[in-house]
C-alpha angles and dihedrals in degrees: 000000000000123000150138115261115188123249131216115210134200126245123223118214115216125165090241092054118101122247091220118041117061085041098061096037078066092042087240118141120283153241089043120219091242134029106274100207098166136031103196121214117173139049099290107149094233099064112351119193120248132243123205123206140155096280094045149292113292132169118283085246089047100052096039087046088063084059131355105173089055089058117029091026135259093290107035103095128241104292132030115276096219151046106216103198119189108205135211106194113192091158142022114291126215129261113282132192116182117198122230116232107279078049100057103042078055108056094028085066092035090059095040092054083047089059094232107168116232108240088042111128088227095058118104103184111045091171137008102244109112110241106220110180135207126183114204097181104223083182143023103304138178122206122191113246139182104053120193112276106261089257101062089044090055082045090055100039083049089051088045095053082240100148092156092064088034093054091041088055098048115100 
């Protein structure tokens, strides 16, 4: 039998995250003790969302992994292809670039023959999978726009010594 089972999804704290909105779009108290960024729906193995049945609460992988044509489909492969995130910006956030797929495969394997560890600040792919990204504003929002053309910021990583950025820039 087919039906709709509720989810409880983990929230991320980061310093840029409000103390206020994802709370009371839950109806939660608020303000929250800590900033409350992301509100994670989805299988991700950091924090996976949970699933509760009748038998139990398990994680959303778990729970997908026991049968996953029942529950992607038959054709929707073994694990959830996305991450939804639901944000709750109090403060500026820093710059983000997600790779597509070929990207990401890349520099995933780049980073691994280099023997950067995972959970090493100067890593950059800490999996293969490609991050498109899609904002829907809930609420009021403002989005930086107007970015440097590619070649001054080539000009200003050169004149930084950044050859990382500079190499990562370069077609």
């Amino acid at each position: 039998m087919k039906q709709v089972l509720l989810l409880e999804n983990p929230v991320r704290h980061y310093a840029w995250g409000s103390h206020t909105f994802l709370a009371q779009l839950q109806g939660r108290p608020a303000p929250t003790a800590e900033p409350e960024a992301e509100l994670w729906i989805g299988a991700h193995g950091a924090a996976p969302s949970r699933v509760r049945t009748e038998e139990g609460a398990f994680s959303l992988d778990e729970w997908i992994s026991r049968e996953p044509a029942s529950v992607l489909g038959p054709d929707g492969g073994e694990a959830l292809p996305f991450l939804a995130k639901l944000l709750g910006v109090a403060r500026p956030l820093s710059l983000q670039a997600h790779p597509d797929a070929s990207q990401a495969r890349a520099g995933f394997e780049r980073e691994e023959a280099a023997g950067i560890a995972l959970d090493s600040p100067l890593r950059g792919y800490r999996d293969r999978a490609a991050k498109p990204e899609l904002v829907c504003a809930l609420s009021p929002f403002r989005a930086l726009i107007g970015f440097r053309e590619p070649r001054d910021i080539l000009e200003h990583a050169a004149q930084l010594g950044a050859s990382r950025l500079d190499q990562a820039l370069r077609p």
